[in-house]
N, C-alpha and C positions, 0 to 999 in steps of 0.2 A: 535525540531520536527524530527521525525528520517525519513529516507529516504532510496529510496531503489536504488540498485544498476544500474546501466545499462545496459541492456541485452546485448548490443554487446558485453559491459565489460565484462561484465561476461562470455561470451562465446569464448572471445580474438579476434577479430572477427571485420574487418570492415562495416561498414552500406553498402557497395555494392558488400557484398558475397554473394554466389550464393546460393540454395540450399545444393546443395551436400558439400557445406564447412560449413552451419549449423550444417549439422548432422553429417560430420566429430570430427567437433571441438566438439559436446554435447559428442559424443560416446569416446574421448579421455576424458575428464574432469572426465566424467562417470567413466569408468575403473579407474581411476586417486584415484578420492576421495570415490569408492564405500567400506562401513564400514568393507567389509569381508578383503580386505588390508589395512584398516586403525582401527583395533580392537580397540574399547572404546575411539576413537577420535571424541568426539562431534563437531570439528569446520570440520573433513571431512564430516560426514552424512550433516549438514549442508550449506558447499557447494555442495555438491550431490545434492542435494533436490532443491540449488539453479538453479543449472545449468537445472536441470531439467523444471523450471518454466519460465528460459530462453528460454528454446529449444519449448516448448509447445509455445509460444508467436510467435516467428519470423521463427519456421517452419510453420506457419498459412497464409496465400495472403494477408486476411482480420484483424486480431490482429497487422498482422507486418505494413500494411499501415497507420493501427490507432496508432501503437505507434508511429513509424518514421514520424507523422505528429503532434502527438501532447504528447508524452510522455507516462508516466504513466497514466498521469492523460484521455487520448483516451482510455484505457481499460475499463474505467467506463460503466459500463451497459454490460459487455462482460463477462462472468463466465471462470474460469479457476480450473484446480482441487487444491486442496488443500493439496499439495506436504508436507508441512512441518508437516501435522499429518498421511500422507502415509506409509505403509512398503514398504520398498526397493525393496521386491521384487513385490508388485503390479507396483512398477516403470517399474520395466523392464519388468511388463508386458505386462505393458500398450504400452511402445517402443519394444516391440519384433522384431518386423524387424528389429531394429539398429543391434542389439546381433546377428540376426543370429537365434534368436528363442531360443538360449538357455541363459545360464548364462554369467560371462565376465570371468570365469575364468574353463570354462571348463564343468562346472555341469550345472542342471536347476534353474536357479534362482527363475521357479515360482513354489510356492508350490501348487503339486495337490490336487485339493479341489475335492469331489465327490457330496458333497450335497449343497445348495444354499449359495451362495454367497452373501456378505453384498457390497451395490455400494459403488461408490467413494465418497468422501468429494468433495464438490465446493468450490469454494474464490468466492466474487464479492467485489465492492466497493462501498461507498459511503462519501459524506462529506455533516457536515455539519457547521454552523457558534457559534462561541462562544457565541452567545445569547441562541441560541435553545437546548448547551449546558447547560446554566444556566437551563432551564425550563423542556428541552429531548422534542421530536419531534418525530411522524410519517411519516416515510419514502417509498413512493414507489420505489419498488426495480423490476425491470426488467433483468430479465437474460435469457439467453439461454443453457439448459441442453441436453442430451441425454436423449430422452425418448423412451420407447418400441415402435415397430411400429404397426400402429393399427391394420394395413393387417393382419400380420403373429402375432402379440402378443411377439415378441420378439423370436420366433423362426427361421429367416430367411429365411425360405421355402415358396414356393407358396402353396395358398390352395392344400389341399389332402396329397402336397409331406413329406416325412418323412427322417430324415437325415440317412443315411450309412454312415458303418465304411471305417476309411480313410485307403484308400493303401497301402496310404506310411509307417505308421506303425501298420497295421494290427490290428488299433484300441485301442493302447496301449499309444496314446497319447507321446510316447517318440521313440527314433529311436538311436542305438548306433551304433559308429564310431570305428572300430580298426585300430592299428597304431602300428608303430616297428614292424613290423610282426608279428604283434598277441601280442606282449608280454601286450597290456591294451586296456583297451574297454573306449571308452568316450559316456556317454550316456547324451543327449540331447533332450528338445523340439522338439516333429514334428514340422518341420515347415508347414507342407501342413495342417496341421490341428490345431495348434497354441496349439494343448497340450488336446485338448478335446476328442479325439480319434472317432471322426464321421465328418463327413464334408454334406454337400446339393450340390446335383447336380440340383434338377431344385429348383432356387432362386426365392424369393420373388420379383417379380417388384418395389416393393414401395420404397422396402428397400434396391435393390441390393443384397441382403441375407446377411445386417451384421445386422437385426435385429432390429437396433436403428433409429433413426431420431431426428434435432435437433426441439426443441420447445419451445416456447416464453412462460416466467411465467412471473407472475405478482404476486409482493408478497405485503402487508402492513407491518411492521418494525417498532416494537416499540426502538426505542432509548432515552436510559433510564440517568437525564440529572447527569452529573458530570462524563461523558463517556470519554475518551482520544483518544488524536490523536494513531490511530494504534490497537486499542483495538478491537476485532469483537464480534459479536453476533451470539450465533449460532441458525440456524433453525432446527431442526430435521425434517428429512426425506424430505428434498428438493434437495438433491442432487441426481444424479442419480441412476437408478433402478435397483437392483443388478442380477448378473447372476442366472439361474435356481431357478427363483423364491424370492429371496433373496430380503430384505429392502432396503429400500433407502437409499444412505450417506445422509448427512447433508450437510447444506449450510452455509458458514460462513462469514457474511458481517464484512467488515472490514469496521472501521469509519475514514475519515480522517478528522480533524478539519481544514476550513480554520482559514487563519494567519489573527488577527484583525488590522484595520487600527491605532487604541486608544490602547490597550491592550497586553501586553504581561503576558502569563500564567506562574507559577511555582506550580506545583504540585495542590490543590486546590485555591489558593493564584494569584492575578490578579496585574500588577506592571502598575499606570501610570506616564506619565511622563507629569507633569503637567509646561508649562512655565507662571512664571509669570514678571511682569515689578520689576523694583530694588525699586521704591518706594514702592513696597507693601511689598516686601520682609524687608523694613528697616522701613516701619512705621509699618507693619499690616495690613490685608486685612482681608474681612468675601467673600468666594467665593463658587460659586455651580459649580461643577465638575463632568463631567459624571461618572455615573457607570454603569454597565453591562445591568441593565433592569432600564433608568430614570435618575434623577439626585440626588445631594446630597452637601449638604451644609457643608464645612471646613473651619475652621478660623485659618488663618496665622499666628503665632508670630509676633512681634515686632523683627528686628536683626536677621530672619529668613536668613540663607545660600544658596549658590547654592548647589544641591546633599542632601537637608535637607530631613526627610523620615519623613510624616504624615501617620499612620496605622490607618485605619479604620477599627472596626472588625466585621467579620461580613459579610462584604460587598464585597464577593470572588463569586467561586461555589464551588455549593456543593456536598460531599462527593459521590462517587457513591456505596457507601456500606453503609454509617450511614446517610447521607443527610445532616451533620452539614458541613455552609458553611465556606470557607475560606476567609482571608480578603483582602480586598483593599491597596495596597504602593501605597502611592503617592508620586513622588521623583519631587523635586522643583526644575524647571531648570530657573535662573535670567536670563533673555533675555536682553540685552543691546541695547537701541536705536539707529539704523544707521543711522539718521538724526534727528536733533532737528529744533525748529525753534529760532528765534534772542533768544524770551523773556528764555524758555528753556534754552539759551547757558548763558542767564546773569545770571538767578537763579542758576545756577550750577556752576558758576563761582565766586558768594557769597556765596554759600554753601561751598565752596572749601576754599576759604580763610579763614572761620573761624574753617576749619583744618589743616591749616598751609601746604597744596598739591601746589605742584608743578604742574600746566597743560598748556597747548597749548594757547600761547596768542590770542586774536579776530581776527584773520583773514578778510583784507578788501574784500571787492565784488570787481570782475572784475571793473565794472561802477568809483566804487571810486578810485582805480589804475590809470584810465586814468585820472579820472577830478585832481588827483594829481602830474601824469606828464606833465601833458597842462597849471597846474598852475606853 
């Protein structure tokens, strides 16, 4: 079952760092593994993207309380963006004030867009159990997105007001820095106006003028069965509402399978581990054996082994592309009894001698010990 890292991990970072050493450590990892110094290095975008999902979690009051009490698995019902099918540079858009507003290496990392913008991707989670796997299951899924605000529609303004060009760069959305006495210009992100070249003086009350507000969905989820642990489902256009108009991302529930108490999966293919006693294993048995939805009737050999493997086929799940299932191992574990009773020790002890073994002679009882010393 693959697993994910641990945020502090990831960010190098102990559980009782403060904020400003969050966004320290995200902003160096950042610079670190960002793809424009790590050209056609898929394992840096990778860790970029990670750090990034790190930083988004435990710079939160509310995600960090719920992971630091209960892990990963506290994120559940929490939406978070969907970094690993993001571009780079929506990243740093999204973190602009880390940068400074502009790129990490001098230029603007966000690309100006003029006409609408497509939203972000969401993640959310969910699990379910390896039965509802065999069959697939209906999931309600609960998350919280950014949605338009209803006051202002997404513009940030209070009624009537209409945005003006910003100041600071005279509405050009960028602001350049000379240095060495002129000999080169750095041009950068406004930061007064995060690159959009207008900014709002009288703000929306609802929304504080950033337009957005968070909102509770409620979604149905078909989870479709022969699904794997890790696997997500995408929604179309549930993820948040893009800028100046723009579509919505997607939302993409991740599934996690829990781990069955009987069952262990390998690919479609279900392994149990069936104990049985040694006399069935050496005489033969006819036995019903759980399987995944019911039961199911296996007949032992005669002189069957411990680690013996009965395949049933058939009796797995199935396929989450062709629906043909996969089958049932049942591996034979000979369980040895740690206590017999008299008649048990004497039948076994005539079973023994007519194979010529060697075993541990009758041991007296406490009681007979004493009436033999007093005699």
């Amino acid at each position: 079952m693959p697993t994910q890292r641990d945020y502090y991990e990831v960010l190098g970072i102990g559980k009782g760092a403060g904020d400003d050493d969050v966004k320290r450590a995200y902003r160096k990892l950042a610079m670190k593994h960002h793809p424009d110094r790590n050209p056609g290095d898929a394992q840096a975008e990778t860790l970029f993207k990670e750090s990034a999902e790190a930083y988004e979690v435990l710079s939160s009051p509310e995600k960090r309380q719920r992971y630091d009490q209960f892990g990963h698995a506290g994120l559940k019902g929490t939406s978070g963006h969907d970094f690993s099918h993001m571009d780079v540079s929506d990243i740093f858009s999204m973190f602009g004030d880390i940068f400074g507003g502009g790129g990490p290496f001098g230029g603007s990392s966000r690309r100006r867009r003029q006409g609408p913008q497509r939203g972000y991707d969401l993640q959310t989670q969910t699990e379910v159990t390896l039965e509802e796997v065999a069959l697939g299951v209906e999931r309600e899924i609960e998350f919280t997105r950014q949605d338009l605000c209803e006051s202002c529609k997404g513009s940030g303004a209070a009624p009537g007001a209409q945005p003006v060009a910003c100041v600071a760069c005279g509405g050009a959305g960028q602001v350049a820095q000379s240095g060495l006495g002129g000999m080169f210009r750095m041009v950068t992100t406004c930061p007064s106006c995060a690159g959009e070249g207008k900014t709002i003086k009288d703000k929306c009350k609802t929304c504080a003028g950033d337009g957005r507000q968070p909102k509770r969905r409620v979604l149905k989820v078909k989870i479709p069965a022969g699904i794997h642990d890790g696997q997500a489902i995408r929604v179309p256009g549930e993820g948040e509402p893009g800028a100046k108009g723009g579509p919505h991302g997607d939302l993409h529930v991740v599934v996690r399978v829990k781990e069955h108490e009987l069952f262990t999966r390998e690919d479609d293919h279900l392994i149990l581990k069936m104990p049985i006693s040694f006399t069935q294993a050496a005489l033969g048995a006819t036995l019903s054996v759980p399987i995944i939805q019911g039961e199911h009737e296996i007949t032992i050999k005669p002189g069957s082994q411990h680690g013996d493997l009965i395949r049933e086929t058939g009796k797995g799940l199935p396929n989450l592309r062709n629906g043909r299932h996969g089958d049932l191992a049942i591996v034979l574990m000979i369980e040895v009894p740690k206590k017999l009773t008299d008649k048990q020790q004497d039948l076994l002890r005539a079973f023994a001698e007519t194979e010529d073994r060697s075993v541990m002679p009758h041991s007296e009882g406490f009681w007979d010990k004493i009436k033999s010393y007093i005699s």
